[in-house]
N, C-alpha and C positions, 0 to 999 in steps of 0.2 A: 686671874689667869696666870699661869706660872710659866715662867720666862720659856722654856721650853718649850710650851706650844703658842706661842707667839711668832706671829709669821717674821722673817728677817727683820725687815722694813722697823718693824716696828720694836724692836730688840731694844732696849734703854740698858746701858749697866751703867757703874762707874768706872773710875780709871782702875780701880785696884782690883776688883775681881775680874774687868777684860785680862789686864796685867800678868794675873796669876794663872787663867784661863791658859795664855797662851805661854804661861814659863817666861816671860820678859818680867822686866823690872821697869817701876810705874813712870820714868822720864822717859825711858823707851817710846811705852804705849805711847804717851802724853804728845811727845813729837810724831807715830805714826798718826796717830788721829788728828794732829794740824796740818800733817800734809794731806790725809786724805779730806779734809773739812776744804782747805784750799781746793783741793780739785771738785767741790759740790756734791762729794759721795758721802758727808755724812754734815751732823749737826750737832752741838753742843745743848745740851737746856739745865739750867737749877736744877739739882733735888730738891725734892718739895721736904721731903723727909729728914733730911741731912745737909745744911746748908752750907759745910763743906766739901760736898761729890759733888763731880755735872754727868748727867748720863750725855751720852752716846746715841745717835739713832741713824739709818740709814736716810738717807734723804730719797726721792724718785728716783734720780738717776741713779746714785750708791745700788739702788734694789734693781737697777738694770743691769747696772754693770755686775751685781753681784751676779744675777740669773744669766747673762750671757756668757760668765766666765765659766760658772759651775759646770756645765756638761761637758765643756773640752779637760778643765782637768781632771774631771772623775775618770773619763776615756784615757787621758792620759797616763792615769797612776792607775788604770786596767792594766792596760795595754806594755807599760814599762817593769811596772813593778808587780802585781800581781799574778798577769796574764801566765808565767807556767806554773805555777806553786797548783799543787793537789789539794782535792778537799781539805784532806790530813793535815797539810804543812798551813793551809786558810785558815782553819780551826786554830790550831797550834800560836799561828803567828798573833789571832783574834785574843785569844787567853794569854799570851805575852804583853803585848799591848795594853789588854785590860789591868793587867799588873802594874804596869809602867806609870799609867793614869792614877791607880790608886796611890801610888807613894808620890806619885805630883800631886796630889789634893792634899796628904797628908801635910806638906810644906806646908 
């Protein structure tokens, strides 16, 4: 199954592709994922594959908190930032974006 369609919960990366994912650098990530393990939102495990990575996974709660937070900020970044942009400028800003993404994977 490819990470993509893998429901949240169950998401495993390592430190260096979340890292690059989210444009932080890998002590970054390293310390956001000790505090989130500390609050019980996620779990460290081996790569079986690479016995120097640990994936990442959402723990229960982690998949709670993830799903209770998502619908207020999706409404929120409606309602803030997108809420008067026109088809045209949606479209527009979607193909800007997609650009942005691409020269960030290029890194």
């Amino acid at each position: 199954m490819d990470d993509a369609d893998r429901p949240p919960h169950r998401l495993a990366q390592r430190h260096d592709p979340t890292a690059e994912g989210a444009a932080s650098s890998t002590p970054r990530t390293s310390k956001a994922v000790t505090r989130l393990q500390k609050r019980g939102l996620v779990e460290r495990t081996s790569c079986a594959g690479d016995g120097r990575a640990i994936n990442v996974r959402l723990t229960r709660e982690g998949l709670h908190t993830y799903l209770r937070a998502t619908p207020p900020h999706i409404e929120l970044a409606r309602d803030t930032i997108l809420g008067d942009l026109s088809d045209e400028e949606l479209t527009t800003l979607a193909s800007l974006l997609e650009r942005v993404a691409d020269r960030l994977d290029a890194r």
